[in-house]
N, C-alpha and C positions, 0 to 999 in steps of 0.2 A: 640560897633562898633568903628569903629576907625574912621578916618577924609577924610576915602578915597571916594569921591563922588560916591554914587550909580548910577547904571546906567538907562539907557531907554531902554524899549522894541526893541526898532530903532536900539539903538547901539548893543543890545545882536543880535538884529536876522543880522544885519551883519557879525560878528564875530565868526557865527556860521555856516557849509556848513546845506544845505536843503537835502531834501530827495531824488531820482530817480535824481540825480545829480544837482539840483537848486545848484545857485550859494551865496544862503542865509533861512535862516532858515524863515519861515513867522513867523511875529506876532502873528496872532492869534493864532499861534503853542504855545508861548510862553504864552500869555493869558488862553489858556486849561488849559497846565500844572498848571499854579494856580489857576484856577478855579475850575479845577476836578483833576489836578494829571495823573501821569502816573500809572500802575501797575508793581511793582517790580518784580525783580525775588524770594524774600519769598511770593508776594501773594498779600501783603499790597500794598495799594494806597497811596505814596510817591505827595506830591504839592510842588511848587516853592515858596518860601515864598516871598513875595514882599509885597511892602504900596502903598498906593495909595492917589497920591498926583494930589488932581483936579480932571483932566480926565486923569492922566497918571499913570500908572503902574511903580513903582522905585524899583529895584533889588540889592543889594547890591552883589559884589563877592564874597566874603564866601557862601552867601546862596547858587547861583548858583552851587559856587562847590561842597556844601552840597546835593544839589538835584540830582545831577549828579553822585557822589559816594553812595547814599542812593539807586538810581537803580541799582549798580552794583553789591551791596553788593549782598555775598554770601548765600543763604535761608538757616535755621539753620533747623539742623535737626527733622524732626517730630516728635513726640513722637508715640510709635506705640499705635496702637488702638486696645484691645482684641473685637472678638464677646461675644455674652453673652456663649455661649456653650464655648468659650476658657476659660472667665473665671471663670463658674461655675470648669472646669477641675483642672484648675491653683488652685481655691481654695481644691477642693477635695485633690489633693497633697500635698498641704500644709496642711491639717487638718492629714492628715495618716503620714506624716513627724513627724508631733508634737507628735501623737500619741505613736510613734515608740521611742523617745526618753521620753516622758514619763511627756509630761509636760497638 
């Protein structure tokens, strides 16, 4: 980390708008997210990483920005899933493929 003073849950939730138009983000909005996390757009439960010094919560701005691009980030695509009858087939074809060239 570098020397840049982390912040206070106080200072983030000011600097941040609230929801249904509040004019600041609550605390213990900020407390959640690293408590339990948000869920991302791939699925995964993304936390705020913060330390906790006393009874205060200290946040550094990288992590912030980290937690904030780790929800935006784009879900990678699934891998597909055969049923079992797809892949009994998938193998069937493939066994008459082999056959047919002679191995």
């Amino acid at each position: 980390m570098s020397n840049v003073r982390p912040l206070t849950l106080a200072e983030i939730s000011a600097s941040l708008p609230g929801a249904r138009g509040a004019k600041r983000l609550s605390p213990s909005t900020l407390t959640r997210w690293i408590l339990t996390g948000c869920p991302a757009r791939d699925g995964r439960r993304v936390r705020l990483k913060a330390t906790r010094c006393g009874s205060r919560w200290l946040v550094h701005q990288t992590h912030l920005d980290e937690f904030f691009s780790d929800l935006a980030a784009e879900p990678s695509p699934s891998p597909t899933i055969r049923s079992p009858a797809e892949s009994r087939r998938a193998n069937e074809a493939a066994a008459q493929r082999l056959d047919k060239k002679g191995a």
